[in-house]
Backbone as CSV, one residue per row, in Angstrom:
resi,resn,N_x,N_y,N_z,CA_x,CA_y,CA_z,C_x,C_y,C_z
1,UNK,-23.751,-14.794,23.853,-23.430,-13.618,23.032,-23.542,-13.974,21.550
2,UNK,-24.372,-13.225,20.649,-24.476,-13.151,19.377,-23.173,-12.575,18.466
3,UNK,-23.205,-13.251,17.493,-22.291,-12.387,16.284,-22.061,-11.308,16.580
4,UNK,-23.300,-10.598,16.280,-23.336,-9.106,16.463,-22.735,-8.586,17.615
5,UNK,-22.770,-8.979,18.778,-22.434,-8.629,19.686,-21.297,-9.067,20.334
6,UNK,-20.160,-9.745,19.894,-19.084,-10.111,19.828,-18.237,-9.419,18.597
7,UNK,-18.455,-9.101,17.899,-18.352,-8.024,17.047,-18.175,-7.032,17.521
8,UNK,-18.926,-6.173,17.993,-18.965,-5.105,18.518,-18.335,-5.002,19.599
9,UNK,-17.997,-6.171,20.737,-17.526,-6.133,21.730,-15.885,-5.684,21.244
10,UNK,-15.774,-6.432,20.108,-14.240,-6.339,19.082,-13.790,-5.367,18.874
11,UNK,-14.341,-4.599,18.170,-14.391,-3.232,17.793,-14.606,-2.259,19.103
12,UNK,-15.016,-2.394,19.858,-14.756,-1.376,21.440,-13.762,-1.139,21.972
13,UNK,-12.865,-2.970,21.925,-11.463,-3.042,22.151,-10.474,-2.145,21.713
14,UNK,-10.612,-2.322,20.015,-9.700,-1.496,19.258,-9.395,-0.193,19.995
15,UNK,-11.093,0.326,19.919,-11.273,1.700,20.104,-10.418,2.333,21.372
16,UNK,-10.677,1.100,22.319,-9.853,1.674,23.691,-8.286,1.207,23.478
17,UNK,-7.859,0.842,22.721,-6.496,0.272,22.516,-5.225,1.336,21.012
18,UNK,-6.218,2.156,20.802,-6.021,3.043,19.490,-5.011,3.921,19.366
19,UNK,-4.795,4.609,20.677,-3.511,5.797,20.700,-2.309,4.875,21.081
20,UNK,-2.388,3.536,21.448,-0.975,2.887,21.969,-0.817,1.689,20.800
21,UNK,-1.615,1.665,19.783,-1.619,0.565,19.097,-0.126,0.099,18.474
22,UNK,-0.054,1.281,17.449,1.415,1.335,16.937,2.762,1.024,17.627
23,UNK,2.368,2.019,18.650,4.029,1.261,19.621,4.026,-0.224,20.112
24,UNK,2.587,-0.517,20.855,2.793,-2.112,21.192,2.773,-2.979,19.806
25,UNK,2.563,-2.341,19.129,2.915,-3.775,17.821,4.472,-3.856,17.547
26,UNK,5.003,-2.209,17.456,6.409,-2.473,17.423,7.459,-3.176,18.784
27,UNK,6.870,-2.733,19.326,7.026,-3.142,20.589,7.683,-4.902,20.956
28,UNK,6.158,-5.401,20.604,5.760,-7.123,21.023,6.712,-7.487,19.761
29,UNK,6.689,-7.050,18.572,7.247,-7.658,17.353,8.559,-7.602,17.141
30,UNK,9.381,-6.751,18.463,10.649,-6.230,17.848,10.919,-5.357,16.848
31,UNK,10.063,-4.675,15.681,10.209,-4.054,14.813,9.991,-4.985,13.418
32,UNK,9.757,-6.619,13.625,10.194,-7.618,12.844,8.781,-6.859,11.440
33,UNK,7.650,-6.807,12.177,6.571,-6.764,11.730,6.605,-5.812,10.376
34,UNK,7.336,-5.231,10.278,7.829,-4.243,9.280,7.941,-5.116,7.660
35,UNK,9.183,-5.852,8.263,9.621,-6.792,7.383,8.568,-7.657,6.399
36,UNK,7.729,-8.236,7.630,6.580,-8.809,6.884,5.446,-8.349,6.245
37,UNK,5.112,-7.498,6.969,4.378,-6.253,6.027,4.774,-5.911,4.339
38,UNK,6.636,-5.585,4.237,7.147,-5.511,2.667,6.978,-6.332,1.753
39,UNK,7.190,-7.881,2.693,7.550,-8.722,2.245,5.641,-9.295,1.385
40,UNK,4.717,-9.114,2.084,3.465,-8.999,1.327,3.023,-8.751,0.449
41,UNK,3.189,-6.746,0.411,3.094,-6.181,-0.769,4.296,-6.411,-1.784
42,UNK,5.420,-6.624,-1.997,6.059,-7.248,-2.962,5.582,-8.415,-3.608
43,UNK,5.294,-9.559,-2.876,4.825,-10.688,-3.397,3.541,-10.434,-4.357
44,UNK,2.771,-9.203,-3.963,1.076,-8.856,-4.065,1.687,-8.503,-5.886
45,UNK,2.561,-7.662,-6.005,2.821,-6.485,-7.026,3.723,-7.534,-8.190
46,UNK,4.342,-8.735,-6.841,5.170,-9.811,-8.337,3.879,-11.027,-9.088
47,UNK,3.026,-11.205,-8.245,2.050,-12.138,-8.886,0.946,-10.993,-9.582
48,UNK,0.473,-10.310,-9.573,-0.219,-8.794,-9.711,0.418,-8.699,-11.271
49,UNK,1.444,-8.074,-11.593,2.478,-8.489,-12.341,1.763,-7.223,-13.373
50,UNK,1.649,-6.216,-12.882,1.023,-4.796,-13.243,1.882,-3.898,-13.035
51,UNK,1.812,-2.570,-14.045,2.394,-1.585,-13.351,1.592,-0.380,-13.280
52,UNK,0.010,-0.445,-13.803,-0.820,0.287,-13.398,-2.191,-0.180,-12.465
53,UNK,-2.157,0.289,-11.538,-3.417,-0.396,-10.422,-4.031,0.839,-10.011
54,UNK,-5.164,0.538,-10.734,-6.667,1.632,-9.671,-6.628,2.063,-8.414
55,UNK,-6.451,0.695,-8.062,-6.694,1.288,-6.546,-6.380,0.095,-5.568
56,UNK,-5.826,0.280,-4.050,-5.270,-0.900,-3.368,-6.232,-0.283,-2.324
57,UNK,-6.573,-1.472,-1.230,-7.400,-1.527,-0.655,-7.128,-2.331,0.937
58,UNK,-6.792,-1.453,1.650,-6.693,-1.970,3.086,-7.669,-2.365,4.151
59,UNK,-8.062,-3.356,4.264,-9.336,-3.788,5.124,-8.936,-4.007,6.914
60,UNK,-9.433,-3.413,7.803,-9.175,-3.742,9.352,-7.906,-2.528,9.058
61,UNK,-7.671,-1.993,8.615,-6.558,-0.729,8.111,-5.449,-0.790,9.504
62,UNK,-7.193,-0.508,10.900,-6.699,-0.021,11.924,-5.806,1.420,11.526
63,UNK,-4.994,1.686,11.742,-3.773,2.247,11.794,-3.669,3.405,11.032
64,UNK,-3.853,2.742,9.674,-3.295,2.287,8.420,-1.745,2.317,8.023
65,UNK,-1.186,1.255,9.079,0.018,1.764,8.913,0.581,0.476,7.281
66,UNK,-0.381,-0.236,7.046,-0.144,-0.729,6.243,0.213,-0.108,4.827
67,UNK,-0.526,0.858,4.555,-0.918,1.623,3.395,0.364,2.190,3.287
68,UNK,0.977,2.923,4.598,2.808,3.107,4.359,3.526,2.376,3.901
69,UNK,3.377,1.232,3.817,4.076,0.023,2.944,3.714,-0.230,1.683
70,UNK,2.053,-0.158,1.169,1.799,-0.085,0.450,2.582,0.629,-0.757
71,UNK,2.401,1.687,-0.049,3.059,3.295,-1.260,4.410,2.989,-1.563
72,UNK,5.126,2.698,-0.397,6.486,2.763,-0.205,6.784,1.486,-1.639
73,UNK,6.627,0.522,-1.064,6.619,-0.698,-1.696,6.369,-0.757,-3.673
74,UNK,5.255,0.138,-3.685,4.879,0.776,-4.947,5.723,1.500,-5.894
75,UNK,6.425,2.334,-5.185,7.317,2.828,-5.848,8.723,2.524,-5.899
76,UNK,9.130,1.253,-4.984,10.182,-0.003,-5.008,10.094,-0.508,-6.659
77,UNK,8.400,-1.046,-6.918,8.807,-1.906,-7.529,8.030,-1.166,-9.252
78,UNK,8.067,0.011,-9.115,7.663,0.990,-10.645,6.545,0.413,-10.661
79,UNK,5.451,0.378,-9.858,3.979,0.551,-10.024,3.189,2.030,-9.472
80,UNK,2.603,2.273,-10.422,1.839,3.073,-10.210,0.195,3.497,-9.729
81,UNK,0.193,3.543,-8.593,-1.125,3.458,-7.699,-2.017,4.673,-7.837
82,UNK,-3.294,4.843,-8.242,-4.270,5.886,-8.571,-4.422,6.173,-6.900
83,UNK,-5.480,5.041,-6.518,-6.402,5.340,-4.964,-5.626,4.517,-4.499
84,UNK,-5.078,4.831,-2.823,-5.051,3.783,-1.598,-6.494,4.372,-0.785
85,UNK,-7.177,3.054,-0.386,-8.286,3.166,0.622,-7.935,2.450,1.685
86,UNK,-8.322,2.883,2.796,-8.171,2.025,4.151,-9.883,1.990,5.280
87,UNK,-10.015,0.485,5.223,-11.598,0.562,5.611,-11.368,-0.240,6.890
88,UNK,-12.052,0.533,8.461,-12.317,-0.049,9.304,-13.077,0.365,10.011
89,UNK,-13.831,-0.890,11.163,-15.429,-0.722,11.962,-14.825,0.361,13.069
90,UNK,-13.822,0.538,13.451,-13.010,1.507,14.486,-13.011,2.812,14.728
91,UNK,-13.598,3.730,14.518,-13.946,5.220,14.619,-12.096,5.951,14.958
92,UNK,-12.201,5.097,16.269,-10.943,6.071,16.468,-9.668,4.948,16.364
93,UNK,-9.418,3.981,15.796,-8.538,3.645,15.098,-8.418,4.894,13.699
94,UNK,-9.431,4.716,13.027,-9.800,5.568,11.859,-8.930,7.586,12.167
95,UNK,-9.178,7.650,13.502,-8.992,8.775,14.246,-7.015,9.031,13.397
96,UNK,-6.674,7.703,14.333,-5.575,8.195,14.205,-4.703,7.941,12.506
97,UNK,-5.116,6.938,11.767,-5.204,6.708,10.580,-5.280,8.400,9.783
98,UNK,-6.255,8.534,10.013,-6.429,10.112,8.932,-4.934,10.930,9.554
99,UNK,-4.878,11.110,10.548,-3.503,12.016,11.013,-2.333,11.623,10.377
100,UNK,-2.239,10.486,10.449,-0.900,9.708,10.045,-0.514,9.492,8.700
101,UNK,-1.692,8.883,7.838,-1.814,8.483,6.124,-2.422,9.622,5.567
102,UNK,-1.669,10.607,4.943,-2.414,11.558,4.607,-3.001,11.435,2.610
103,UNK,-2.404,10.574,2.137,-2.190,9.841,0.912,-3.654,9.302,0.870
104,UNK,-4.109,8.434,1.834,-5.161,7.212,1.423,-6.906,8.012,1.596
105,UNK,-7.840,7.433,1.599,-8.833,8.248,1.529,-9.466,6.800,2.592
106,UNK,-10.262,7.245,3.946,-10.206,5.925,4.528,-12.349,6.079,5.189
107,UNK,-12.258,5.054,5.447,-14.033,4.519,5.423,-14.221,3.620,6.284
108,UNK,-15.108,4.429,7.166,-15.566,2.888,8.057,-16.373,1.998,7.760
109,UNK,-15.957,1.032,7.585,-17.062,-0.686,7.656,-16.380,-1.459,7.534
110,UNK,-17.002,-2.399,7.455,-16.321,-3.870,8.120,-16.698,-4.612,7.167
111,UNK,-15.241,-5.508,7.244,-14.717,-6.601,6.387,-15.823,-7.549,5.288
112,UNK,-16.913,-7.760,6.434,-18.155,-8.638,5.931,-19.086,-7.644,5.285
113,UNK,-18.719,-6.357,4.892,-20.124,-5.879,4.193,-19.169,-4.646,4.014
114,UNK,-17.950,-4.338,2.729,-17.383,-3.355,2.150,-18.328,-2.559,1.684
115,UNK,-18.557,-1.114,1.957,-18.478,-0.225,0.959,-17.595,-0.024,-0.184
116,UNK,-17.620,-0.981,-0.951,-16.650,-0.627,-2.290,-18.058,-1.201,-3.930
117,UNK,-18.122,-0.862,-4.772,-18.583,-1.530,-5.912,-17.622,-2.856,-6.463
118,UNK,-18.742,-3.464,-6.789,-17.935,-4.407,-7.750,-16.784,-4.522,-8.439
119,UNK,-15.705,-5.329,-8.523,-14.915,-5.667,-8.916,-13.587,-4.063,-9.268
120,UNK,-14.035,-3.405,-7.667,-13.492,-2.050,-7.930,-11.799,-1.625,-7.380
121,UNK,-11.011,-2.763,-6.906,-9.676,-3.094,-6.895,-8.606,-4.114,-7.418
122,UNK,-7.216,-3.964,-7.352,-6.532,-4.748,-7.873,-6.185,-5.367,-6.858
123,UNK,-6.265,-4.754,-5.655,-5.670,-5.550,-4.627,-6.104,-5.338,-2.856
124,UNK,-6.062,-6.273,-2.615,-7.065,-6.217,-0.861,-6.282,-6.657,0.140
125,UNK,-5.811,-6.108,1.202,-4.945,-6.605,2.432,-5.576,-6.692,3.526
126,UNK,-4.988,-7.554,4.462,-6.231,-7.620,5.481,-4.746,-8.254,6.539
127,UNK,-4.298,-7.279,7.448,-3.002,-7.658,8.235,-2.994,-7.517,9.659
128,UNK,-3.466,-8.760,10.371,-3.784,-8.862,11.839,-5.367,-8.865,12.055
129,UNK,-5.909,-8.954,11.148,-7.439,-8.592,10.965,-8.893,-9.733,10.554
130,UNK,-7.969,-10.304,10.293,-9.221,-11.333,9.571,-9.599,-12.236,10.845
131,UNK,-8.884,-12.530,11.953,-9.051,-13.275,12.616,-10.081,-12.104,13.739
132,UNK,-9.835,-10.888,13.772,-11.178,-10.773,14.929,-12.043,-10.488,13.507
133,UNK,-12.897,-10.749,13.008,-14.085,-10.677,12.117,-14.799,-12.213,12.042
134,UNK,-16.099,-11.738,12.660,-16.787,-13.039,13.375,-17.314,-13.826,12.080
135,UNK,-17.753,-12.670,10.744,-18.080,-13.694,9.724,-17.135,-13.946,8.688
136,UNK,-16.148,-14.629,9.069,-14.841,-14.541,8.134,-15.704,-15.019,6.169
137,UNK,-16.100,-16.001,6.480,-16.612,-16.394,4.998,-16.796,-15.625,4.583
138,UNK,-17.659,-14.938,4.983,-18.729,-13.465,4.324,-17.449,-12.751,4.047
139,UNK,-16.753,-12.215,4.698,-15.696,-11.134,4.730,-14.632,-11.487,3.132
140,UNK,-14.453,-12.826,2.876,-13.694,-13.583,2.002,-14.592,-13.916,1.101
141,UNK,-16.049,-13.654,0.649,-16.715,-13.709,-0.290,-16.754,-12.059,-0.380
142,UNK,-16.999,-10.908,-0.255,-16.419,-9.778,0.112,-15.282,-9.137,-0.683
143,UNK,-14.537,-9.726,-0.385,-12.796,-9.662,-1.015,-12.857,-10.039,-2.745
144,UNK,-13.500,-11.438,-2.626,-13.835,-11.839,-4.174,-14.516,-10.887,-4.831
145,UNK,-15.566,-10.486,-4.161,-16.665,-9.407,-5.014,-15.938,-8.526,-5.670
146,UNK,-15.340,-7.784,-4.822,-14.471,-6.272,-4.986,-13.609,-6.263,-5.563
147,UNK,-12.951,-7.423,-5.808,-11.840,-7.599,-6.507,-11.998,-7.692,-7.837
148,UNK,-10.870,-7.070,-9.041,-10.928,-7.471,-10.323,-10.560,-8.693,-10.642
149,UNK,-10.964,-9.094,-12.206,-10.268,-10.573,-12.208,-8.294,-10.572,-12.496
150,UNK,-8.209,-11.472,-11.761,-6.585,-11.068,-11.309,-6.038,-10.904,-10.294
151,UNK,-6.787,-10.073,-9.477,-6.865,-9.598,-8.533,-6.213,-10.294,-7.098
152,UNK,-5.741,-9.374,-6.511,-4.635,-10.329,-5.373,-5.432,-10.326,-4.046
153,UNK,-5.695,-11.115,-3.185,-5.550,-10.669,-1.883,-4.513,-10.932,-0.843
154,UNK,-3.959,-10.172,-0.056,-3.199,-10.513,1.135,-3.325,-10.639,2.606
155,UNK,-2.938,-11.683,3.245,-3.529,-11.519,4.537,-2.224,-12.240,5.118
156,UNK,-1.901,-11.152,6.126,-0.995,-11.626,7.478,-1.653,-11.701,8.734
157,UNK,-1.347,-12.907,8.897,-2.234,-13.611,10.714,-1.572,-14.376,11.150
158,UNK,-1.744,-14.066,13.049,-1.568,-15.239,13.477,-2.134,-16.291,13.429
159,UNK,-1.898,-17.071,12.729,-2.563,-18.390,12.699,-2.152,-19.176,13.698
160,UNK,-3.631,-20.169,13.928,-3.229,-21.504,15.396,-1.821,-22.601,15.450
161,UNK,-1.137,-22.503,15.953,0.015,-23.280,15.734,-0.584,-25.024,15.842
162,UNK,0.577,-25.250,14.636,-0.036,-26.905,15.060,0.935,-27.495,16.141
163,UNK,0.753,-28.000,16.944,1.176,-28.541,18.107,2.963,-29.659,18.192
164,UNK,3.580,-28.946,18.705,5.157,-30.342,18.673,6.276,-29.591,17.838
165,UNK,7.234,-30.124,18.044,8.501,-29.146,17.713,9.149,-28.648,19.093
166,UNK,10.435,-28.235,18.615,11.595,-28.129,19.947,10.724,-27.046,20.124
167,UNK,10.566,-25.666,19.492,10.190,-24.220,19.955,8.342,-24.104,20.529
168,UNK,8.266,-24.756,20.502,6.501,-24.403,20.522,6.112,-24.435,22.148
169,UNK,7.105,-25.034,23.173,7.092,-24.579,24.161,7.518,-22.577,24.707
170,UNK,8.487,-22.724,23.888,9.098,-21.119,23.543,8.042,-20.152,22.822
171,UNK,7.275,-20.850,22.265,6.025,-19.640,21.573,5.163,-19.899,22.350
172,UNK,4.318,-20.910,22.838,3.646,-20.214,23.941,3.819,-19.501,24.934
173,UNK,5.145,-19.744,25.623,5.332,-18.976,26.855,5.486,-17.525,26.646
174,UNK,5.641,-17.426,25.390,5.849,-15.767,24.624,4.483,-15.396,24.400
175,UNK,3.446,-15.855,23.505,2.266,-15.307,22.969,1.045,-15.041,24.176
176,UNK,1.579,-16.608,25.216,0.261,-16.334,26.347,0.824,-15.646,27.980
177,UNK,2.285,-15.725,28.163,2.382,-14.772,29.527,3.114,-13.360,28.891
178,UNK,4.055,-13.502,28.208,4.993,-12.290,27.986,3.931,-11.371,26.959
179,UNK,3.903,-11.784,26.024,2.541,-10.588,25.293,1.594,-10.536,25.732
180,UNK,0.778,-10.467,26.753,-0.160,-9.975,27.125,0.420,-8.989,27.867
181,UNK,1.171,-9.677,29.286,2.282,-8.362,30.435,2.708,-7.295,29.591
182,UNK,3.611,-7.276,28.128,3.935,-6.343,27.715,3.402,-5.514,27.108
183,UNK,2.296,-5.678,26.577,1.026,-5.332,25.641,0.031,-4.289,26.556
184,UNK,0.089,-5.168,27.771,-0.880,-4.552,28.950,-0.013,-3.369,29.502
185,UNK,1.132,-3.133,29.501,1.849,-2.451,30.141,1.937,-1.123,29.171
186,UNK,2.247,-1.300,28.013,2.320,-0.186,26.846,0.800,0.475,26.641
187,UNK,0.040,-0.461,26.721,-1.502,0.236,26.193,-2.446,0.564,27.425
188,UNK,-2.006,0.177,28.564,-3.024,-0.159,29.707,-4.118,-0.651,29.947
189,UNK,-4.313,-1.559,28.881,-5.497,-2.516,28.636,-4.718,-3.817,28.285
190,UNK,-4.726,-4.794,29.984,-4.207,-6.078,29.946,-5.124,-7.185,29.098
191,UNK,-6.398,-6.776,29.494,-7.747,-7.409,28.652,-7.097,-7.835,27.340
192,UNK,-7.457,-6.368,26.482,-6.749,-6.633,24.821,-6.222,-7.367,24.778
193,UNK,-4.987,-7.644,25.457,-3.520,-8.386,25.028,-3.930,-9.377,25.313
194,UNK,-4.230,-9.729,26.320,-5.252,-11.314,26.396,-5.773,-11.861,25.817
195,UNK,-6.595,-11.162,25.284,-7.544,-11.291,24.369,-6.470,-12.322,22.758
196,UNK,-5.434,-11.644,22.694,-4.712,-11.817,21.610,-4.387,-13.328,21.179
197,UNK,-3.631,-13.765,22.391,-3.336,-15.144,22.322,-4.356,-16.124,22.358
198,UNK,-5.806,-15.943,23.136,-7.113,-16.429,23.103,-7.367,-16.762,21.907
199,UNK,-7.625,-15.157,21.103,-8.371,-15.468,19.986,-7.414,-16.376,18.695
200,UNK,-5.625,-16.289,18.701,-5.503,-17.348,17.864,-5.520,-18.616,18.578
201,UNK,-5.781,-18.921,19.320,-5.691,-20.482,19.835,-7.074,-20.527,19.266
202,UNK,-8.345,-20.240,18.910,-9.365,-20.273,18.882,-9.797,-19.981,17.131
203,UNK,-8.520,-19.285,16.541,-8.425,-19.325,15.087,-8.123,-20.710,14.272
204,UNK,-7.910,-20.264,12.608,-7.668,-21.798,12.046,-6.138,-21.864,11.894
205,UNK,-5.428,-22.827,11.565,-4.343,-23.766,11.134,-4.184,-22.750,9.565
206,UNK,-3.223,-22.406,9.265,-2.906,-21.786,8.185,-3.432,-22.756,6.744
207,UNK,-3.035,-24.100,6.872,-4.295,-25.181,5.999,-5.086,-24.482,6.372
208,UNK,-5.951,-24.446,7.011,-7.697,-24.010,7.086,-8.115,-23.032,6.682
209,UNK,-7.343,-21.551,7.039,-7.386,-20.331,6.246,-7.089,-20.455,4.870
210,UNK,-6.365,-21.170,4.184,-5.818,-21.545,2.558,-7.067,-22.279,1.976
211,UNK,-7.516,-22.847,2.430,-8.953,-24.349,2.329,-10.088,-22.689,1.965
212,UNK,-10.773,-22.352,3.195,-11.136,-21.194,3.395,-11.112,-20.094,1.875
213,UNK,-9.895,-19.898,1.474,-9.799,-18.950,0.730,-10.311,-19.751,-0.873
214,UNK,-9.560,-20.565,-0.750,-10.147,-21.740,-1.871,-11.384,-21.941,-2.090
215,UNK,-12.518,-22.077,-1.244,-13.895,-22.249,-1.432,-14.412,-21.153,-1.340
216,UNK,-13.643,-19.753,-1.100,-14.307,-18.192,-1.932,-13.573,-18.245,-3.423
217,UNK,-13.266,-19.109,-3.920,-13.086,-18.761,-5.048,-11.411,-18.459,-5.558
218,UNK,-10.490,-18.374,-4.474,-9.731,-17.668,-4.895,-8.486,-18.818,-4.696
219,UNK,-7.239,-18.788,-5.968,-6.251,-19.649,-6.202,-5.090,-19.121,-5.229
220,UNK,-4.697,-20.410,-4.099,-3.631,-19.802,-3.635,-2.165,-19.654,-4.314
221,UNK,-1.521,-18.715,-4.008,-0.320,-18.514,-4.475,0.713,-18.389,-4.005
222,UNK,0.726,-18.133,-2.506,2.402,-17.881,-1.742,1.876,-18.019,-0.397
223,UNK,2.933,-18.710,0.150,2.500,-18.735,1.899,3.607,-18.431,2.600
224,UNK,3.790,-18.486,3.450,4.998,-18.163,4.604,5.114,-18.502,6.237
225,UNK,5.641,-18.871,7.040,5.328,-18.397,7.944,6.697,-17.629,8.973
226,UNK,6.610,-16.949,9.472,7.617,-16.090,9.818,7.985,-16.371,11.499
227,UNK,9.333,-16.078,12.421,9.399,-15.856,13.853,8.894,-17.276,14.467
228,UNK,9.275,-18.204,13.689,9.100,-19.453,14.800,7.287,-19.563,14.329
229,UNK,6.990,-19.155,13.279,5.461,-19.774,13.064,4.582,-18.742,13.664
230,UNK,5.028,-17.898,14.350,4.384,-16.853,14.781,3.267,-15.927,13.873
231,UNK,3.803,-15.947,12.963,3.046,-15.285,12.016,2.953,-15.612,10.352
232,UNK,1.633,-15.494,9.814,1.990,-16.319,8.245,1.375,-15.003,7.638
233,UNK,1.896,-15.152,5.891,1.219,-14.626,5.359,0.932,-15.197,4.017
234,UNK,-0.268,-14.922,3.651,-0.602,-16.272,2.595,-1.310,-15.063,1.173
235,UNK,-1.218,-15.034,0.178,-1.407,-14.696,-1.052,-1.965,-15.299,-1.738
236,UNK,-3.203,-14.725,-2.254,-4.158,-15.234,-3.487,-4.487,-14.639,-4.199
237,UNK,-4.890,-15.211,-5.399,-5.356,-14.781,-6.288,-7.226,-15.107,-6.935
238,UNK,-7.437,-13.985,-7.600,-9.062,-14.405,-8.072,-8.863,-14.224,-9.240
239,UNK,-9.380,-15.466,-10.363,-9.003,-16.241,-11.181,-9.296,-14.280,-12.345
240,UNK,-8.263,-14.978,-12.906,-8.672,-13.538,-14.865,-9.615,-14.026,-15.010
């Protein structure tokens, strides 16, 4: 199987996984996922260190339930947002996105080849997403383009756990039998959820994604990782 066609196989998933998405994330996450989501765009808006921004920019949107945080978050911290955009390869992810975000103005394409102009945001999120996008480089040279100088990006992922520690028996037995069963049960696509724990065992080491972001150009600035390592979120910047 080609790029292309592992790609696309990606994006089919979504598509069949789209009307149950939202609940199984709250679902598998406990509601935690919320938290980390705020906790992003705050960090984005304290290094950002603006209180007027063009425009914020949600990539893999899915949902866009991000962009609800976005706004919310925005007016937490007295910034003032012109455009929210939310861009994904998903038709009917996109489906349910327009119903839900009635605020953002949203576009399909994918990560590795934005419809946006040059250096035409302050800020780019990319949350659960970067890891199914087969040409991540491209996607993170992408991010640099679009971005102004200053400019933040954010990305929350599961990243590959590094191996040892009391709990890491306790996170696998969670990420590879219990989230898939529960995932499969809420959405009726056991596949997907499978799919989930696969593809981060098969992702990078939160080093590697930071390394990664570094050789597009961009200075890291905040990392995290949340739930027993379960989830990170890492913040950069592209140089003034």
């Amino acid at each position: 199987m080609d790029k292309q066609q592992k790609q696309e196989k990606i994006v089919d998933m979504f598509d069949q996984i789209a009307s149950t998405y939202d609940l199984a994330n709250r679902v598998l996450s406990f509601g935690i996922d919320i938290t980390w989501r705020k906790k992003g765009c705050d960090k984005a808006f304290e290094y950002l260190a603006q209180k007027e921004v063009e425009q914020i920019t949600d990539v893999a949107t899915g949902t866009g339930d991000l962009l609800l945080h976005w706004k919310t978050q925005a007016e937490k911290n007295g910034v003032n947002v012109q455009k929210f955009v939310g861009i994904d390869p998903s038709t009917r992810m996109l489906e349910v996105a327009r119903k839900k975000v009635d605020f953002a103005e949203f576009l399909e394409g994918k990560a590795q080849d934005l419809p946006l102009e040059d250096e035409s945001c302050e800020i780019i999120s990319i949350s659960y997403g970067i890891r199914n996008v087969v040409d991540r480089v491209e996607a993170l040279q992408e991010f640099f383009r679009v971005l102004k100088p200053g400019g933040m990006v954010v990305i929350l992922e599961f990243t590959k756990q590094e191996k040892g520690g009391l709990l890491s028996p306790l996170v696998d037995l969670y990420m590879k039998k219990i989230l898939p069963a529960i995932g499969g049960l809420v959405s009726k696509n056991y596949a997907a959820y499978k799919y989930l724990p696969d593809s981060i065992e098969e992702f990078l080491t939160t080093k590697m994604l930071i390394n990664e972001l570094e050789e597009a150009g961009f200075e890291h600035r905040y990392s995290k990782s949340f739930s027993m390592g379960i989830s990170t979120l890492i913040v950069a910047q592209k140089p003034r």
